[in-house]
C-alpha positions as CSV (number, residue, x, y, z in Angstrom):
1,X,0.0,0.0,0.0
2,X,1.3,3.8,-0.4
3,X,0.2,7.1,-0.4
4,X,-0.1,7.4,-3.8
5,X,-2.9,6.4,-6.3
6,X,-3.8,6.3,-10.3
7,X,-7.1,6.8,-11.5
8,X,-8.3,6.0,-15.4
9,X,-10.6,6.2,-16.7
10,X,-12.0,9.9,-16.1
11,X,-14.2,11.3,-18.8
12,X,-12.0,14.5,-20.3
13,X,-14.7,17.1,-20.3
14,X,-14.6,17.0,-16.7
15,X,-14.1,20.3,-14.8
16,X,-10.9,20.0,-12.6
17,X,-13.1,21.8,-9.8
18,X,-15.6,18.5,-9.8
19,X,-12.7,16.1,-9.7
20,X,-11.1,18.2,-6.9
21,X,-14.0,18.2,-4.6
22,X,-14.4,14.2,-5.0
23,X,-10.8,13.9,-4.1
24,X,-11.1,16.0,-1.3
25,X,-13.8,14.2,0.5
26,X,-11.3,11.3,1.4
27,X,-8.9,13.2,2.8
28,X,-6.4,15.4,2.5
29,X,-5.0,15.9,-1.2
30,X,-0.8,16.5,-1.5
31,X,-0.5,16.2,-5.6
32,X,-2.4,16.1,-8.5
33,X,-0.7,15.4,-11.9
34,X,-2.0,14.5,-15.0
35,X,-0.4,11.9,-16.8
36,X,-1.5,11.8,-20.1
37,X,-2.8,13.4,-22.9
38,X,-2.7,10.1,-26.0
39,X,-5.6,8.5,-24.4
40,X,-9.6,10.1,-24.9
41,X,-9.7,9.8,-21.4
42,X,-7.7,11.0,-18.8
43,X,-5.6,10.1,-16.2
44,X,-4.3,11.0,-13.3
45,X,-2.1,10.4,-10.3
46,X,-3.0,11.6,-6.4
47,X,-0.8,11.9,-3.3
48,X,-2.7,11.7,-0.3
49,X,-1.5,12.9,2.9
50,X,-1.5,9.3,4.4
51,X,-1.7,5.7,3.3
52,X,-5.1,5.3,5.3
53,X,-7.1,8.1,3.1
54,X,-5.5,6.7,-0.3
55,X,-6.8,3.5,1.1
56,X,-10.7,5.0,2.0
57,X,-10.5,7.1,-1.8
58,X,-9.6,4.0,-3.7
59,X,-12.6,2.0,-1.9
60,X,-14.6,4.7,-2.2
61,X,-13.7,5.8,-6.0
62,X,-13.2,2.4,-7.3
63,X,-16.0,1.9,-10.7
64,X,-17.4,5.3,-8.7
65,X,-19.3,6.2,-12.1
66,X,-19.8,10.1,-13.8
67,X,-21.7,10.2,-17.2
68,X,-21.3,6.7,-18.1
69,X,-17.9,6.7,-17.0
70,X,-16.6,4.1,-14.6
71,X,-13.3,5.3,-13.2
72,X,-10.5,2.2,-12.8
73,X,-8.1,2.5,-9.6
74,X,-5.1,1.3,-8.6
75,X,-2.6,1.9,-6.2
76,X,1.5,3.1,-7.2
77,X,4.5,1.7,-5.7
78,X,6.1,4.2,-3.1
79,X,9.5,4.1,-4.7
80,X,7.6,5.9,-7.8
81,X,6.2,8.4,-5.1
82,X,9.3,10.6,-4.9
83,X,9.9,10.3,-9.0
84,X,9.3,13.4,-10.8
85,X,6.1,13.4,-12.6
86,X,6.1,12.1,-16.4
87,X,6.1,15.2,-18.7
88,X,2.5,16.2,-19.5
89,X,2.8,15.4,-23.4
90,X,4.0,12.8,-24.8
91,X,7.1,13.9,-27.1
92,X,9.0,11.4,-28.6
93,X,12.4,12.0,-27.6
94,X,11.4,15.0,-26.2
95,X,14.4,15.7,-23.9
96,X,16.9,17.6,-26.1
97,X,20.1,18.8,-24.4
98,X,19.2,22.3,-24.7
99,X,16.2,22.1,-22.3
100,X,18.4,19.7,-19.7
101,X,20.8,22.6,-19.4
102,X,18.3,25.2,-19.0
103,X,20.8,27.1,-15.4
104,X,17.5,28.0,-13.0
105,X,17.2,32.1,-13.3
106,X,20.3,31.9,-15.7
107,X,20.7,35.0,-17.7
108,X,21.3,32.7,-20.5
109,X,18.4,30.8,-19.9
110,X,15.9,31.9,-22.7
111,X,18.0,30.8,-25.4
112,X,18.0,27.5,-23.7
113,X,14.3,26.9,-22.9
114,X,12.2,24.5,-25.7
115,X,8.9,26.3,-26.0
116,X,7.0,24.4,-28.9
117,X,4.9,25.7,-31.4
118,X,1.5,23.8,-31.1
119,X,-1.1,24.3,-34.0
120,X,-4.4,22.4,-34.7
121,X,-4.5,21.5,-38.0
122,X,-8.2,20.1,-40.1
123,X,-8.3,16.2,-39.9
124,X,-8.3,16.0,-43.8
125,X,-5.1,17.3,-44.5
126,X,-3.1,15.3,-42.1
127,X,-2.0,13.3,-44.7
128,X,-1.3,15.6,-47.3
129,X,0.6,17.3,-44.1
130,X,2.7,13.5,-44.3
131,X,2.5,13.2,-48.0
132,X,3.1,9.8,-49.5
133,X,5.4,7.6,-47.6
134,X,6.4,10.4,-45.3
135,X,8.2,12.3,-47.5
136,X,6.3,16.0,-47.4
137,X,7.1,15.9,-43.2
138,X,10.5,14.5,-43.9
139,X,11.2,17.3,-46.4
140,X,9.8,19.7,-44.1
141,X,11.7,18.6,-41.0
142,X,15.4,18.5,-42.5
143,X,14.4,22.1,-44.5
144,X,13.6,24.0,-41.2
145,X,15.7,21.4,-38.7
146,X,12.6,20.8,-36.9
147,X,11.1,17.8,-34.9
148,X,7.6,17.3,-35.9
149,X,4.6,15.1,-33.6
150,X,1.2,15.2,-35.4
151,X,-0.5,13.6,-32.8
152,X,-2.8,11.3,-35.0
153,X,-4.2,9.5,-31.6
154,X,-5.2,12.6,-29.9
155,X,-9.3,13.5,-30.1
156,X,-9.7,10.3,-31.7
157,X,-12.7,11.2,-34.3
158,X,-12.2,14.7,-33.6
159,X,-12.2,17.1,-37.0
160,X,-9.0,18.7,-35.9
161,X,-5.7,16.8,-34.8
162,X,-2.9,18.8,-32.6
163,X,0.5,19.1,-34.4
164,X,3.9,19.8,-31.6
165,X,6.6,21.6,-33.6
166,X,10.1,21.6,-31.9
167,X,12.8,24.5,-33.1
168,X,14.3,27.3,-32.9
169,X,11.4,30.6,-33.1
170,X,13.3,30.7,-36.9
171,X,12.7,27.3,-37.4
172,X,9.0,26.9,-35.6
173,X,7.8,29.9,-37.8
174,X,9.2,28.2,-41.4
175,X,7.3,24.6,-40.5
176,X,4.1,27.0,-39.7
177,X,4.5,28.4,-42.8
178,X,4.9,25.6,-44.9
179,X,2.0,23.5,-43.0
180,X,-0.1,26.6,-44.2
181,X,1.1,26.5,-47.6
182,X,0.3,22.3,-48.2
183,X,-3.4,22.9,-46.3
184,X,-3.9,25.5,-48.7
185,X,-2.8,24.0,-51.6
186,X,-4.6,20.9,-50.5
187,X,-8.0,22.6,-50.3
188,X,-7.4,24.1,-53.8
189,X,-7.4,21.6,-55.3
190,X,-10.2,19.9,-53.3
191,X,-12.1,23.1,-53.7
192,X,-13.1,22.2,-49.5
193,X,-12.0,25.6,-48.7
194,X,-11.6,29.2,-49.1
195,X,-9.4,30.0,-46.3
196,X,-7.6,28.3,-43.7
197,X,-7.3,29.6,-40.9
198,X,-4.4,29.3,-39.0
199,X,-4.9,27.8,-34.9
200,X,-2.3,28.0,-32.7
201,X,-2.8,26.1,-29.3
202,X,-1.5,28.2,-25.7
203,X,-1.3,27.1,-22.6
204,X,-4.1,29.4,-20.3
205,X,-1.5,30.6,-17.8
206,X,0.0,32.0,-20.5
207,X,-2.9,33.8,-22.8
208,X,-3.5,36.7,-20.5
209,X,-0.1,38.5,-21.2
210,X,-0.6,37.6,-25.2
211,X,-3.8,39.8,-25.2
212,X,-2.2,42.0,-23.1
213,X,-4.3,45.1,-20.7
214,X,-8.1,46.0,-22.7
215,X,-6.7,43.6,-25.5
216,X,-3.6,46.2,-26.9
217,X,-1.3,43.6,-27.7
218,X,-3.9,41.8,-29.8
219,X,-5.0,44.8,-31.9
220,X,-1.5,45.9,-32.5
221,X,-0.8,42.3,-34.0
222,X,-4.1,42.6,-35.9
223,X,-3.4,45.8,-37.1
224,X,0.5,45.3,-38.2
225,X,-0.3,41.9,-39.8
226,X,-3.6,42.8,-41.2
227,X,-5.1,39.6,-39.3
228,X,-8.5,38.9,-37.5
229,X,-7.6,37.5,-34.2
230,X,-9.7,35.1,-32.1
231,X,-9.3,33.6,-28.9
232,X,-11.3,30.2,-27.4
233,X,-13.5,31.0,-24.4
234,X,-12.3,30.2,-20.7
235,X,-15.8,27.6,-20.4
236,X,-14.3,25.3,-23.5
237,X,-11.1,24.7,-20.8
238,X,-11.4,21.8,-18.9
239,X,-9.1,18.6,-17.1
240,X,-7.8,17.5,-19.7
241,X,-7.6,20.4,-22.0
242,X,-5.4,23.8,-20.1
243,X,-5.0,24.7,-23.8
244,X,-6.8,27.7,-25.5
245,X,-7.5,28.2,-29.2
246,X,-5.9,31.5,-31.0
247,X,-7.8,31.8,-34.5
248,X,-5.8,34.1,-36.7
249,X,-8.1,34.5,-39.6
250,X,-6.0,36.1,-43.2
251,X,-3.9,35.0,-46.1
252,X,-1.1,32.7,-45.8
253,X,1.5,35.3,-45.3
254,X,-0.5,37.4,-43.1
255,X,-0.8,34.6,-40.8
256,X,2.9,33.6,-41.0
257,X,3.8,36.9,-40.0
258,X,1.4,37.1,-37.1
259,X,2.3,33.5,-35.7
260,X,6.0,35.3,-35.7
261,X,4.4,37.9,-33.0
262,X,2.2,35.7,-31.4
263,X,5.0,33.1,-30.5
264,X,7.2,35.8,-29.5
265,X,4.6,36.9,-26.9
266,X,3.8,34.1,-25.7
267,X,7.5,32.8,-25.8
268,X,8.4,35.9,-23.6
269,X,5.4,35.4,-20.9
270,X,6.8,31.3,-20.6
271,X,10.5,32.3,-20.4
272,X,9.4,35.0,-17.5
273,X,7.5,32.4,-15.9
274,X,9.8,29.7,-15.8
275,X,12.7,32.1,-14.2
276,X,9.8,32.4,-11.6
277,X,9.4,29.1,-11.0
278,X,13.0,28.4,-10.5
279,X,13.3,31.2,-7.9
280,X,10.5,29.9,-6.4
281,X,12.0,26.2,-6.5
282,X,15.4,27.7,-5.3
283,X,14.0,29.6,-2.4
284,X,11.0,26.8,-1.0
285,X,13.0,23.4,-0.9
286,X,11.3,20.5,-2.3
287,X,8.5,22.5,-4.2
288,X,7.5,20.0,-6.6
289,X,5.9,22.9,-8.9
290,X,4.2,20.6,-11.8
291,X,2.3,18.5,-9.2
292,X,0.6,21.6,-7.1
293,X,-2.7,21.7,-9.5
294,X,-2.7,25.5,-8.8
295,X,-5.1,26.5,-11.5
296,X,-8.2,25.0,-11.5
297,X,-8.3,24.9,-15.7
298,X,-5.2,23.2,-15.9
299,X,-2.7,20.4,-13.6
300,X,0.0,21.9,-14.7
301,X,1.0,25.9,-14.2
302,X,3.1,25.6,-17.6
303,X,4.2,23.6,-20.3
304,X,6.3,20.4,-19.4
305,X,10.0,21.7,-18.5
306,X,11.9,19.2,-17.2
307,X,14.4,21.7,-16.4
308,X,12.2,23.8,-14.2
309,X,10.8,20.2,-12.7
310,X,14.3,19.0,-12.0
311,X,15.3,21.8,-9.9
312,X,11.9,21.9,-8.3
313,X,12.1,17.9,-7.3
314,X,15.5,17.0,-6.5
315,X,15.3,18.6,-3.0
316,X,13.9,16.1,-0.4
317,X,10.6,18.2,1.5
318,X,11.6,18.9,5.2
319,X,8.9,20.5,7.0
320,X,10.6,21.2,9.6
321,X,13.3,23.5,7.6
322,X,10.4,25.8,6.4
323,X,10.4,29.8,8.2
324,X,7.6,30.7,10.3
325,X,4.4,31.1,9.2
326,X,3.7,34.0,7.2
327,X,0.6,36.1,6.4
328,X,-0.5,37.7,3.4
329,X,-3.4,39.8,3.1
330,X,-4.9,39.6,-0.4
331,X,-7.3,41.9,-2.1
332,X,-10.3,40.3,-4.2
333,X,-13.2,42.0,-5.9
334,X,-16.3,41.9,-3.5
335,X,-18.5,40.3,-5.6
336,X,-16.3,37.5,-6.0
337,X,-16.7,36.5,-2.3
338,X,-19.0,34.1,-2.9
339,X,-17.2,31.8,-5.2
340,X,-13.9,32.0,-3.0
341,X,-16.5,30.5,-0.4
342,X,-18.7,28.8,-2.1
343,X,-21.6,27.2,-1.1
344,X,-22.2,26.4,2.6
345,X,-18.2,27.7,3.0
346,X,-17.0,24.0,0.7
347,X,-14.7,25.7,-1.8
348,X,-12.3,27.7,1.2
349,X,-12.5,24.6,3.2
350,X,-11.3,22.7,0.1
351,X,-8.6,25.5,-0.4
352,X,-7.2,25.5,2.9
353,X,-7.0,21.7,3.1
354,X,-5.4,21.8,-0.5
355,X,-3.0,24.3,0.3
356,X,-2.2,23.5,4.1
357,X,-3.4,27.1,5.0
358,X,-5.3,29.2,7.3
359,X,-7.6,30.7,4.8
360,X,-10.3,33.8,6.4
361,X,-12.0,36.8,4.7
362,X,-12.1,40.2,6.1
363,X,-15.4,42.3,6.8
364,X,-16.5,44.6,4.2
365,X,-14.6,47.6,5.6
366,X,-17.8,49.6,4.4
367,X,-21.2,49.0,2.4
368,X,-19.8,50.4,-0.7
369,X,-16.1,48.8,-0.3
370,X,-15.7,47.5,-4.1
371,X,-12.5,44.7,-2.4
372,X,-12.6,42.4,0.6
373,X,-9.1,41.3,1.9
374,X,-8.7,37.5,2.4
375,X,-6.0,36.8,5.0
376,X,-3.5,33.6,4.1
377,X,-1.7,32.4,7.0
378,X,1.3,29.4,6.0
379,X,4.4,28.5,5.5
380,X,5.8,29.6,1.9
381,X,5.0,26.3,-0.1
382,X,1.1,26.8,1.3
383,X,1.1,30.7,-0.2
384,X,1.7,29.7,-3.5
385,X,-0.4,26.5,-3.7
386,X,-3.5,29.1,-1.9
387,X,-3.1,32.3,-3.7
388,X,-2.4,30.4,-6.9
389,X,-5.3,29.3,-6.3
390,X,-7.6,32.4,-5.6
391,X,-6.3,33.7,-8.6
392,X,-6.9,30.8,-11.1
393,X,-11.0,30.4,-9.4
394,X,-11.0,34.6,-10.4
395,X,-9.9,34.1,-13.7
396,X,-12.0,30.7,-14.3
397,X,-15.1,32.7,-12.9
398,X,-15.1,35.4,-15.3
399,X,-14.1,38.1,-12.8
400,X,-11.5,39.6,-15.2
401,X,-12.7,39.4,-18.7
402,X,-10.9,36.6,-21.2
403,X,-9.2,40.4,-22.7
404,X,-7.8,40.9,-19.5
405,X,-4.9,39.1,-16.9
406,X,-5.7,38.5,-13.4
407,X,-4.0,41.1,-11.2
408,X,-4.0,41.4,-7.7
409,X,-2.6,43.7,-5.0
410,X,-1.4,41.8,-2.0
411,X,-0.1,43.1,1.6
412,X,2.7,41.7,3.1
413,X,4.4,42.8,6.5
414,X,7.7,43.9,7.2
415,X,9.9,44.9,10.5
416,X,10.4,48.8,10.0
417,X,14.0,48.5,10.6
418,X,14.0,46.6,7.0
419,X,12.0,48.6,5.2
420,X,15.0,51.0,4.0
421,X,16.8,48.2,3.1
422,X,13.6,46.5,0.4
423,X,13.1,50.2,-0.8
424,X,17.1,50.5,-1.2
425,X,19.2,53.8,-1.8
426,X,17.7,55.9,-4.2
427,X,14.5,53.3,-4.5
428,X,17.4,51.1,-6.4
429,X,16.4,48.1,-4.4
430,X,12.5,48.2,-5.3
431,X,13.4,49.0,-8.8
432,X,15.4,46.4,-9.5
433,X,12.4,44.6,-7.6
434,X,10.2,45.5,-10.6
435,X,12.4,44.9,-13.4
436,X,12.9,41.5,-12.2
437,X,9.7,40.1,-11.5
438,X,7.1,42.8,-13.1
439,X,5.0,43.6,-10.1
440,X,4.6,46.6,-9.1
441,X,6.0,47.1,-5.5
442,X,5.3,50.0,-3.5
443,X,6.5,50.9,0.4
444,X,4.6,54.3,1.5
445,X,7.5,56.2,3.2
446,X,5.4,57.8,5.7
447,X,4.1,54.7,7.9
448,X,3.4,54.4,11.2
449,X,5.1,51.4,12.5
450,X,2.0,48.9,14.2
451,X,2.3,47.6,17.7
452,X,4.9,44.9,16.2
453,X,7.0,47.2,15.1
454,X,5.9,46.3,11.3
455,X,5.0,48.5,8.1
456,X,2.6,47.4,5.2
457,X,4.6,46.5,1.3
458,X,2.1,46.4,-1.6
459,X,2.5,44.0,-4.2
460,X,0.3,44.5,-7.5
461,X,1.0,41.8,-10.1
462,X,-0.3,38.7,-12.2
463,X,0.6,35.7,-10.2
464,X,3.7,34.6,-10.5
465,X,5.1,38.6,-10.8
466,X,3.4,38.6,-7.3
467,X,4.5,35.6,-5.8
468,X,8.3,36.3,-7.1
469,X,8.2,39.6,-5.8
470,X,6.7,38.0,-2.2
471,X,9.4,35.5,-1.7
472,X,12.6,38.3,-2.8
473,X,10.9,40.9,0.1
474,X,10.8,37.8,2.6
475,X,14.3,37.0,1.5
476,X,16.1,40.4,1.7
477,X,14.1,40.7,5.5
478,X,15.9,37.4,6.6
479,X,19.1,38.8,5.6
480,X,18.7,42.0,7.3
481,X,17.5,40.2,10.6
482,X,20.6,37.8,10.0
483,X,22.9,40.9,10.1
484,X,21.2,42.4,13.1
485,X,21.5,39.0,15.4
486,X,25.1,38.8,14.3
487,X,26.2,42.8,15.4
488,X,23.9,41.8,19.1
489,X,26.0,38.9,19.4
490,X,29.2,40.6,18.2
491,X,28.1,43.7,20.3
492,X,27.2,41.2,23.4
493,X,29.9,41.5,26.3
């Protein structure tokens, strides 16, 4: 017996919010990761906290049954248990040297990281796309040193077939281009087409930045590339799909040139995000990032990166080496209370139990107050599993429209006698703060110091710019307090 459980079987539409609820009522949930993608249903594995809930979930779940689905359970070895999760695709060969040596936070790291170009392409021209014996996508591949996966097994019966392209930007954007030029030659001469529009498949954590604030980075690709510009709506996301649909609508050309911008946008919010993650991996030991579920729409924050999960894994968890317990104070539209609640209070149990957090929401501070604060109390690992959270259920509820990213401003205390040092001479320090991680990070000079001697820093970011920004402030505090117990001990007679 472990821990540890596999469950088959589960019908893909499913919401991850549904699934996450049934798990929960056995007990406490550690990890969630999704397995695979080749099968037309899904899979997934789940750490429990102890040996006796996997034990009561796999009674309980075994043939449980949702829509004609029976789900099949079975437990995993414990020696898999400490393994780093399978990446989420299936990519043949996958693991090129380039993303094995990606340095975490490494200056030279972008030019490192593998982000693939994913496009849906029309069923019927898959094997035009292949051409007879293989020869069109061998051409293609040695032309633009690419490694091409149509996956031909994916949405079995499904009118549209995900294609992975691996390359260099360079090479991604020649592939695209000639994938567009055979489907349009194909429906030509099949006369089963007019225009084909090019689809490009992005992860979700990632789409918010491509649109960028009231849509401006869309409309400036539309309007440069002379493009229409569509994106799939948050509802179509579920389980088994954290992937949205950009529909770039144009001729050939004008669609080759906007997949250039598109990619370069969404290239730039991945690379940002995996330095992130690697901070966050560096500075929380043991935080197996790919496995924490955060957003509800997808198991996994970001595309597989082995890199990224390498770092995050290889450090054994040791509770007892966490800092104290920190609070955050978060601010979240008021009429999104409810759903952070949900009904009869379920969803902020759920939260806290997921998270390992103290979870409460402030009073309205007046009947017009347009923000509640919700206070997290928990050591590091359980701020970035709770607040990842929050912000994933306020995007997923359509509290920021699908034109706009979830931002947030959260609170976090410091001692007074550090506060110089986060704001730095000249403002350097909080500066450099922003460059770094993109939040916004402001320490209002003229404070009052509360009765623990502590002021208030605001952070105002999407999450991962927030939670970077969160862990550097806690960081540069420690060393300041380090300093001041070494001159009382140096200064002690």
């Amino acid at each position: 017996r472990s821990r540890k459980i596999q469950i088959r079987n589960i019908p893909p539409h499913l919401q991850w919010e549904v699934l996450d609820g049934l798990l929960a009522q056995y007990g406490t949930v550690e990890n969630v990761e999704q397995v695979n993608t080749d099968t037309e249903t899904a899979v997934v594995n789940v750490t429990y906290a102890s040996k006796e809930e996997a034990k009561v979930a796999i009674e309980k779940l075994s043939d449980h049954q949702f829509e004609n689905y029976s789900f099949k359970i079975s437990y995993i070895p414990d020696e898999e248990v400490s393994s780093p999760p399978p990446p989420q695709r299936s990519r043949r060969g996958g693991h090129s040297s380039r993303e094995q040596g990606s340095s975490p936070g490494g200056s030279s790291q972008p030019k490192q990281l593998d982000f693939p170009l994913r496009m849906l392409v029309p069923t019927q021209f898959v094997g035009a796309i292949i051409g007879k014996e293989g020869l069109t996508i061998k051409n293609l591949t040695k032309q633009t040193q690419s490694k091409v996966d149509i996956h031909r097994k994916e949405n079995a019966g499904a009118a549209e077939k995900p294609i992975t392209i691996h390359a260099t930007p360079e090479g991604c954007s020649e592939a695209c281009r000639m994938i567009l030029d055979i489907m349009q030659k194909e429906a030509d001469e099949t006369k089963s087409a007019e225009e084909i529009p090019l689809k490009i498949l992005a992860h979700n954590s990632l789409v918010g930045r491509l649109i960028g604030k009231e849509g401006r980075n869309l409309k400036k690709i539309e309007q440069d590339t002379g493009t229409k510009i569509t994106i799939s709506p948050l509802q179509d996301l579920t389980i088994y799909n954290p992937e949205r649909t950009i529909t770039v609508k144009g001729s050939t050309e004008a669609c080759s040139n906007a997949e250039v911008e598109i990619m370069k946008k969404l290239r730039e919010a991945y690379e940002n995000d995996v330095v992130a993650v690697n901070q966050q991996a560096n500075l929380i030991p043991g935080l197996n990032l790919n496995a924490l579920g955060i957003f509800s729409t997808g198991l996994s924050m970001l595309p597989s990166n082995p890199g990224a999960r390498g770092a995050a894994a290889a450090a054994p968890y040791h509770p007892f080496a966490l800092p104290e317990q920190e609070v955050v104070n978060l601010f979240i539209p008021t009429q999104a209370v409810g759903a952070i609640i949900g009904k009869k209070g379920q969803h902020i149990k759920q939260l806290a139990r997921f998270a390992g957090a103290s979870i409460k929401i402030a009073p309205a501070e007046g009947p017009d107050a347009s923000e509640r604060m919700v206070i997290i109390t928990g050591p590091p690992e359980a701020q970035f599993k709770a607040q990842g959270r929050i912000f994933g259920k306020l995007k997923e509820e359509n509290f920021f429209n699908p034109k706009e990213e979830v931002k947030l401003e959260a609170h976090i205390k410091v001692p007074s006698f550090a506060a110089g040092r986060v704001i730095g001479k000249g403002g350097k320090t909080v500066n450099e703060l922003q460059n770094l991680t993109s939040a916004e990070v402001i320490v209002p000079r003229d404070q009052t110091p509360d009765e623990n001697e502590e002021v208030i820093v605001k952070i105002i970011g999407h999450f991962f710019a927030s939670q970077t920004a969160q862990r550097k402030i806690r960081e540069i505090v420690q060393q300041v307090k380090q300093q001041e117990q070494k001159h009382v001990a140096q200064g002690a007679p």
